[in-house]
C-alpha positions in Angstrom: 42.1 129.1 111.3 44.6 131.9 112.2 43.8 135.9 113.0 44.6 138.5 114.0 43.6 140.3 117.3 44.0 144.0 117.7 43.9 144.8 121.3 45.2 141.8 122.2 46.5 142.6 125.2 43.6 144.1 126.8 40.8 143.0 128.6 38.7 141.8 126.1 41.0 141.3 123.3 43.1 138.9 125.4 40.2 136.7 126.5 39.0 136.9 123.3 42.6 135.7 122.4 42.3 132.7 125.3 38.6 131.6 123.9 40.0 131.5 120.2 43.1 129.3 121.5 40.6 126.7 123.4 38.6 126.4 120.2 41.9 125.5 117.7 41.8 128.9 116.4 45.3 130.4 116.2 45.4 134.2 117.3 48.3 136.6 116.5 48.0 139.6 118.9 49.1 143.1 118.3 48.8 146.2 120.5 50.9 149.2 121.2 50.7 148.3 125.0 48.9 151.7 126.0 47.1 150.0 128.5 46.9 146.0 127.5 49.7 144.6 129.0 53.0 142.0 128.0 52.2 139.5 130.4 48.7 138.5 128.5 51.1 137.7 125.0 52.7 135.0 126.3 52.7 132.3 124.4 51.3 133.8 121.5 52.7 135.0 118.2 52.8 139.3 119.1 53.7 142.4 117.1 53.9 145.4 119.4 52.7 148.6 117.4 50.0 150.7 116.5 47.4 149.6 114.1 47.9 152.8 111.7 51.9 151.5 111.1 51.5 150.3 107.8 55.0 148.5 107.3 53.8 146.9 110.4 50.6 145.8 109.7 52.3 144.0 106.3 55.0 142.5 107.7 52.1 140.8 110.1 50.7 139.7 107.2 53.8 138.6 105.6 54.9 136.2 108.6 51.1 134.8 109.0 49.9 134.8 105.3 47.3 132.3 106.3 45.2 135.2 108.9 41.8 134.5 107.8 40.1 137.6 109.7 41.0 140.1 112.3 39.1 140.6 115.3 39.3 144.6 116.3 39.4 145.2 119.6 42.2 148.1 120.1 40.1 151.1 121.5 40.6 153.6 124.0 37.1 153.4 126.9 36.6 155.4 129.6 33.8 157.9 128.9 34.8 160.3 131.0 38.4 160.8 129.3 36.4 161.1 126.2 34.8 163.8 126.9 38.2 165.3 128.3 40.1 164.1 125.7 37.7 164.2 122.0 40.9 164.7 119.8 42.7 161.7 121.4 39.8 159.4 121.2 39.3 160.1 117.5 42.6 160.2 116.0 43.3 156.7 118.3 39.6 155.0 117.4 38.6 156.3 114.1 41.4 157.5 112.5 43.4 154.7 113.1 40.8 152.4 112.7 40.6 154.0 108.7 44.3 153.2 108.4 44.1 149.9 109.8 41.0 148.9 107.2 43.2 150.1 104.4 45.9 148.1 105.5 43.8 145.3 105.8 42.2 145.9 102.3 45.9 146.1 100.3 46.5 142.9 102.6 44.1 141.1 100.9 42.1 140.4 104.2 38.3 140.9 104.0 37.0 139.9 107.1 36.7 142.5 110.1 34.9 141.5 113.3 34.5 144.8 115.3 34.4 145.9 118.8 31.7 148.1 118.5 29.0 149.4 121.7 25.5 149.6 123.1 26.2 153.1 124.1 25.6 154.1 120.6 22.3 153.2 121.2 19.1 155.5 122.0 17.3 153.4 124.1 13.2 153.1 124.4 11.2 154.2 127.5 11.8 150.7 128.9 15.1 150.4 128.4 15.8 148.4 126.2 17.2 148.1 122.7 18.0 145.6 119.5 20.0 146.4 116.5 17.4 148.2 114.8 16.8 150.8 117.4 17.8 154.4 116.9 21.5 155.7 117.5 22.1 158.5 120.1 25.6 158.4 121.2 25.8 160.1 124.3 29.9 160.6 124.7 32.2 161.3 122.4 33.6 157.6 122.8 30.1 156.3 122.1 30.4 158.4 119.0 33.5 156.9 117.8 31.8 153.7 117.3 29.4 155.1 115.9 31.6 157.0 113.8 34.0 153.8 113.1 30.8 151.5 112.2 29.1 153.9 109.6 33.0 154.5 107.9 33.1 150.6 107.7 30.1 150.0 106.4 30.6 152.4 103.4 33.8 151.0 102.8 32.1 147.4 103.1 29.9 148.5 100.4 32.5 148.9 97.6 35.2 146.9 98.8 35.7 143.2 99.2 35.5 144.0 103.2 33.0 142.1 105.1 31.9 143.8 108.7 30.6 142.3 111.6 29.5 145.0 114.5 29.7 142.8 117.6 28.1 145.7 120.1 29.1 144.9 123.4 26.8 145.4 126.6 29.0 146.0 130.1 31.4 143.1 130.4 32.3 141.8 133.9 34.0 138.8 135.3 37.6 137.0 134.2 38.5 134.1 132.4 37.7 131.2 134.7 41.1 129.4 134.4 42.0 133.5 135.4 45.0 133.5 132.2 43.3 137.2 131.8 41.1 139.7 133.8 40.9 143.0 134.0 44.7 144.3 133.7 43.4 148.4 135.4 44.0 148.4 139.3 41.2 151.2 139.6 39.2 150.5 136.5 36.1 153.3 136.2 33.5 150.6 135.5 31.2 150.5 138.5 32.1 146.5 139.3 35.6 147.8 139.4 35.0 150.8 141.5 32.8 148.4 143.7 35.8 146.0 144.3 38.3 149.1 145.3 35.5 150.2 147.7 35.3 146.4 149.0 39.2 146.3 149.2 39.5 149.7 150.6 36.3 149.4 153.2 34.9 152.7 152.2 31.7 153.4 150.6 30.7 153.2 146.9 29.8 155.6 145.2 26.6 155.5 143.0 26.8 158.1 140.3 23.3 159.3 139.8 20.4 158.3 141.3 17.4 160.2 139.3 17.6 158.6 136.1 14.1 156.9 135.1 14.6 153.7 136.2 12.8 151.4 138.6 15.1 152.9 141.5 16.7 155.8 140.2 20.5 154.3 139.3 21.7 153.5 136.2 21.0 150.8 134.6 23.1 147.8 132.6 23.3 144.9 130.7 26.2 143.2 132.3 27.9 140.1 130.3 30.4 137.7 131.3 33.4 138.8 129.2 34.0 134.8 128.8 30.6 134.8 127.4 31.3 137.7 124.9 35.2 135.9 123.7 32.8 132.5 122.8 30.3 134.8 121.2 33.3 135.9 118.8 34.5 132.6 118.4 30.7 131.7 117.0 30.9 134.4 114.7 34.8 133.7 113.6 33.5 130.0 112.7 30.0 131.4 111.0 31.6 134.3 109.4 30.8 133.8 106.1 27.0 132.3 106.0 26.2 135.7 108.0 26.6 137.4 104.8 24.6 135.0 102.4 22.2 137.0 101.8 24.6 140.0 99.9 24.9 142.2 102.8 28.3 144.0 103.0 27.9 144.7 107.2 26.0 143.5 110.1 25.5 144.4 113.4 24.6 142.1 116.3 24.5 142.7 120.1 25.5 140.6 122.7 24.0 141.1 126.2 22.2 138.8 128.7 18.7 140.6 127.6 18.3 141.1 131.8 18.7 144.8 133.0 20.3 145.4 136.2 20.4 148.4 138.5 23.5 149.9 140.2 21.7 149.4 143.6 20.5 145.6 142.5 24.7 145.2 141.3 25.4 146.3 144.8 22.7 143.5 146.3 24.3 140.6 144.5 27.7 141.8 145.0 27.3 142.1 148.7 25.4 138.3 148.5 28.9 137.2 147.2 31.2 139.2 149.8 31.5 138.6 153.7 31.9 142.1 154.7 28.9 144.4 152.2 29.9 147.4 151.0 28.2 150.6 152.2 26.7 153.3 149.3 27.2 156.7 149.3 24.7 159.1 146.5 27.1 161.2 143.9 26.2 162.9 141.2 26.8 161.8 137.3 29.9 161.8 135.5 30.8 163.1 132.9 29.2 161.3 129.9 27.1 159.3 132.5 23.5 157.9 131.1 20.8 155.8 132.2 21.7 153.0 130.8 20.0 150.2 128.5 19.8 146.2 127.7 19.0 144.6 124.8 16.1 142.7 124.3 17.6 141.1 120.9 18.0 137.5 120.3 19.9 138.0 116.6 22.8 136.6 118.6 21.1 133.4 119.3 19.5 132.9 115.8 22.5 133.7 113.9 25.4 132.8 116.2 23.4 130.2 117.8 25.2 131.9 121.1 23.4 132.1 124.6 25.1 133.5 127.4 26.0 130.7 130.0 26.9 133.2 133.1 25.1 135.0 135.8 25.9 138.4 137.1 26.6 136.5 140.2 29.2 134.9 138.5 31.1 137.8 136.8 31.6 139.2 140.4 33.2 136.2 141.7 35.2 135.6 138.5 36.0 139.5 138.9 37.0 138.9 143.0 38.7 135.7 141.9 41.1 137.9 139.9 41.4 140.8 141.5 42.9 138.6 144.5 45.7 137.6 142.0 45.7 140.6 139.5 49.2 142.2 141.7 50.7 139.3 141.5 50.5 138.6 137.8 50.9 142.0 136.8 53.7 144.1 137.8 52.6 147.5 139.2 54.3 149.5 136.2 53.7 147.4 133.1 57.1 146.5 131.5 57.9 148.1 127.9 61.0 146.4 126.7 
């Protein structure tokens, strides 16, 4: 099997990209390089562009006739820029995402697995979540997936397209053979932010601490992100018999189903470390909210997909690389 992997170059996409390889499944990367980066294409067939370029999008298709399904993962994240930035984050994730889908459809390639969120989600009084539970985007990226899910969906329903909503939890950790990580030096993520405190030896700082949850800091469904790439290999090899039953779109989520506080992240992360980190109270950011898990186990009974990693894993994975991350990737990230 060959596909294509939009994003490829990020974070996700490009571990996503490693998973696919390990399981015989051929991946062709594009990404405009915004913030993915070169050094995570090597060694795999990649286009550099936007997903809107139409003539590029088809001549993708004309030198790998045989991609069976494409695997969207070009986004932009940070919540916080969202909410600076709503024009940005909707002409780059939903109206780009439209073009890409209609280059895909003229294409003749009817299989989307999408990068979708559990931020969309609203979540119950305990927390927690499953597919079926109301959405409430909170951000304006949050709404972009929701946004981008609904738009495929309707074109699902009258189209040959097929759309799988893979809605992603908080991923943490690196590839363990560390081929990928986290390409951001200061990523906004609060594992991220943790490790710059660690490496700096300053204090972290937790964003919000009278949310309603057990301790009054937000709380998160952290997933391996080598845990997430096997989940979309799963659904790349089961594609099809997840739509059996005539559906047009689905939605699954993928999370541990455990929920984790920012103060209980800091107690395991200071259980891996020598030298713990010291916390310091902020207020939220922009966007901020208090968080959710899922409690779903769709992924299991259709995917047949259980998460293998601990959150005391992700950290070390996540300290593995970020001990190598300056090494591997240049401090400006090359263009030519």
């Amino acid at each position: 099997m060959k596909v294509l992997i939009t994003g490829g170059a990020g974070y996700i996409g490009s571990t996503v990209a490693s998973a696919c390889i390990d399981a015989g499944i051929e991946p062709v990367i594009l990404d405009n390089l915004g913030t993915g980066r070169r050094e995570f294409t090597a060694g795999r067939s990649f286009y550099e562009g936007d997903i809107a370029d139409g003539p590029l999008i088809d001549r993708v298709f004309a030198d790998h006739p045989d991609i069976a399904a494409v695997v969207h993962c070009a986004a932009l994240i940070v919540v916080p820029d969202s909410v600076a930035d709503p024009v940005g984050y909707y002409r780059n994730n939903v109206s780009a995402s439209l073009e890409l889908v209609n280059h895909l459809l003229r294409n003749g390639c009817h299989r989307l697995l999408f990068s979708s969120s559990a931020s969309i989600y609203q979540a119950g009084d305990d927390f927690t979540v499953d597919e079926e539970s109301p959405h409430a985007p909170q951000s304006p990226y949050a709404r972009t997936k929701t946004v981008c899910e609904g738009m495929f969906a309707d074109i699902a329903a009258s189209t040959p397209l097929r759309v799988l909503s893979l809605r992603y939890f908080n991923p943490i950790g690196a590839d363990p053979e560390l081929r990928t990580g986290l390409q951001l030096p200061r990523p906004s993520h609060a594992l991220g932010m943790l490790i710059s405190a660690h490496e700096a030896g300053v204090p972290f700082g937790i964003t919000g601490v009278d949310w309603p949850t057990r301790d009054g800091t937000g709380i998160r469904d952290y997933v391996h992100v080598w845990d997430l790439a096997a989940a979309h290999v799963a659904a790349l090899t089961r594609f099809d018999g997840l739509f059996h039953d005539g559906s047009t779109s689905r939605a699954i989520n993928l999370g541990t189903g455990t929920g984790t506080t920012v103060r209980e992240l800091v107690e395991a992360f200071n259980e891996v470390v020598d030298a713990p980190v010291k916390t310091e109270e902020r207020a939220p950011r922009p966007g901020d909210v208090a968080g959710a898990y899922t409690r779903s186990d769709r992924a299991a009974q259709e995917l047949g997909w259980h998460p293998r990693y601990s959150v005391a894993d992700g950290i070390r994975d996540s300290l593995r690389w970020a001990e190598i991350r300056e090494a591997r990737l240049p401090a400006s990230p090359p263009r030519s």
